[in-house]
C-alpha positions in Angstrom: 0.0 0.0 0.0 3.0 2.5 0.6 4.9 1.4 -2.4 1.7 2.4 -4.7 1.0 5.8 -3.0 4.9 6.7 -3.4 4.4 5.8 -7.1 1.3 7.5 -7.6 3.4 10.6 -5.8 6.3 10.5 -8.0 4.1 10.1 -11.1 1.9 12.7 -10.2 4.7 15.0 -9.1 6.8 15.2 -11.8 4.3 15.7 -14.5 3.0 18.2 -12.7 6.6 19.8 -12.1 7.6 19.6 -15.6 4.7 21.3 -17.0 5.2 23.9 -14.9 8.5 24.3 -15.8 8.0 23.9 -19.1 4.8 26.7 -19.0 7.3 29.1 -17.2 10.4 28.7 -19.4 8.3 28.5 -22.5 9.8 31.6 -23.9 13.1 30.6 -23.4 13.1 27.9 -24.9 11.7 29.0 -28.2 14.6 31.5 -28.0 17.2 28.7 -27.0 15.9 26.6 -30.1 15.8 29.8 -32.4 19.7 30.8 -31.6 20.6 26.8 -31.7 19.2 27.3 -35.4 20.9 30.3 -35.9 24.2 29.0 -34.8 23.9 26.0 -37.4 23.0 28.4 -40.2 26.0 30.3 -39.4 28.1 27.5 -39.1 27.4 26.2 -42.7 27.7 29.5 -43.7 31.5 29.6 -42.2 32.2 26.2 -43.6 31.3 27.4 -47.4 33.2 30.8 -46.7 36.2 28.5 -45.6 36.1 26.2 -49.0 35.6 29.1 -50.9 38.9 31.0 -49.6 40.8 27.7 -50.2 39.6 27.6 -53.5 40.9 31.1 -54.3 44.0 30.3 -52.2 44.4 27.0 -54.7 43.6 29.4 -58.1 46.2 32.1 -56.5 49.0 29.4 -56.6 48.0 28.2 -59.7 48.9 32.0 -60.7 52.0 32.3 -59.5 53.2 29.3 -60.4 51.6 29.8 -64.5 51.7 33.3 -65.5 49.9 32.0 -68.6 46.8 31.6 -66.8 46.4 35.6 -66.5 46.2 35.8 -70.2 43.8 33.0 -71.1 41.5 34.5 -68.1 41.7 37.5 -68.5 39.2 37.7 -71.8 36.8 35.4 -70.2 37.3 38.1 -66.3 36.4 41.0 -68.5 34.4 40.1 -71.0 36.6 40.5 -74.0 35.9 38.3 -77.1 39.3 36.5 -77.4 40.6 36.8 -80.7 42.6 33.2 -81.6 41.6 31.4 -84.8 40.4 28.0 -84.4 38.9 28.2 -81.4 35.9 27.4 -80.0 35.1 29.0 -76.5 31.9 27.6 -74.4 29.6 30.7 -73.6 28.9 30.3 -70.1 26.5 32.4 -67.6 28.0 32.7 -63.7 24.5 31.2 -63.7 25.5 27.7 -65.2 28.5 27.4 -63.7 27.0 27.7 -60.5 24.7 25.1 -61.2 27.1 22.8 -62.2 29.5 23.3 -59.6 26.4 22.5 -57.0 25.8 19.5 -59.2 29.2 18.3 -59.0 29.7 19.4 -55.3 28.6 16.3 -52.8 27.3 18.7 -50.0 24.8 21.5 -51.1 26.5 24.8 -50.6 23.2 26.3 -48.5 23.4 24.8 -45.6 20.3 23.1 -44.3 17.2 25.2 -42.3 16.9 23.3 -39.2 14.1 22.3 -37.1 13.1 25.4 -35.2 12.3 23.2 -32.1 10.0 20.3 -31.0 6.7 20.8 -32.8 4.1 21.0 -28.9 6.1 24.1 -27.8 4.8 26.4 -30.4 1.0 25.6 -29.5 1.8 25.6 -25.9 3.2 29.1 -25.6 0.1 30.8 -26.6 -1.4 32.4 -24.1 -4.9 30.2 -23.0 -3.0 27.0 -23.7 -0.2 27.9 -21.1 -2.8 29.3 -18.7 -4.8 26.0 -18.9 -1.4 24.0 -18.9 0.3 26.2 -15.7 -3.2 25.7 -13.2 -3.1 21.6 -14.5 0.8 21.5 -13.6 0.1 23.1 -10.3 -3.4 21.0 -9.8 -1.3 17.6 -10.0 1.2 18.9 -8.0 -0.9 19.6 -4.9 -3.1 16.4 -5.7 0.3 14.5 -5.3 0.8 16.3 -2.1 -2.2 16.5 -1.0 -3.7 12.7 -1.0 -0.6 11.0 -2.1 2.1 12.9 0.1 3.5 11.2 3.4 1.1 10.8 5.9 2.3 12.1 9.8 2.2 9.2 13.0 -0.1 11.3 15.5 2.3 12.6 18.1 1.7 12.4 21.3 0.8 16.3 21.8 -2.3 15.3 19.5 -3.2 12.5 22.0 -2.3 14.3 25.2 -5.1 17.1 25.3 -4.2 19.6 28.7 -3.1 19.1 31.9 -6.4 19.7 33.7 -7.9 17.2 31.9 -5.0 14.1 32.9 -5.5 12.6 35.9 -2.8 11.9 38.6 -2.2 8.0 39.0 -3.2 6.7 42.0 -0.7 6.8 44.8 0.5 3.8 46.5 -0.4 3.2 50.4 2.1 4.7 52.0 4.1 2.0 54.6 3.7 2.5 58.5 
């Protein structure tokens, strides 16, 4: 019988104490999950800013090491027809490349949008959902404490009730 009243306390209890905690930190956490998002954004965005300075780091020492490079980009950098007989050049839009470079490219260069946060916490922050969802969280909590909570021993204060009201014991005859 005590075993199942503690259970039915700790059940009772802790529901009770995590929705209110969750009702009274609603807020933060949709700002926690909003900056968690944020951050991953920004990371992805750091990680294609880093492979696109070693790709201009890897073009730079192809420069230096070919001077001959300047001169067959430089028509195609400034838009200059290059005039060489008996050659075909592909017409290509920053557009295309693009396209093919993400084609070509095993992770997409915009990073991901991640989840915003669990999918309850949205509905639960409005205001007469949280109302409803604080007094339930506080109504389980003094349930559990109420009829589920340890019960007291009566002390013996309870049982004694005043002095005027105890009798003496009787006394023993006295010896003569």
């Amino acid at each position: 019988m005590r075993i199942g009243r503690t259970i039915v306390f700790v059940v009772f209890f802790s529901i009770g104490a995590a929705v209110l905690t969750a009702t009274v930190l609603c807020d933060d956490l949709l700002e926690y999950f909003y900056y968690q998002n944020l951050l991953r954004q920004s990371e992805g965005h750091l990680r294609n800013l880093e492979s696109l300075n070693a790709d201009y780091d890897a073009i730079l020492g192809h420069f230096e090491g070919d001077p001959c490079q300047v001169a067959r980009l430089a028509p195609a950098t400034l838009g200059i027809e290059p005039n060489e007989p008996n050659t075909v050049y592909p017409h290509a839009t920053a557009d295309k490349l693009a396209a093919a470079r993400r084609a070509l490219s095993d992770e997409p260069n915009v990073p991901a949008r991640g989840e915003e946060g669990p999918k309850w916490l949205g509905p639960c922050c409005r205001w007469p959902r949280r109302h409803i969802l604080f007094f339930s969280g506080s109504a389980l909590v003094l349930i559990a404490f109420i009829f589920f909570g340890p019960t007291r021993k009566p002390s013996r204060s309870m049982t004694v009730t005043s002095k005027s009201e105890q009798t003496e014991p009787p006394k023993p005859p006295e010896a003569r």
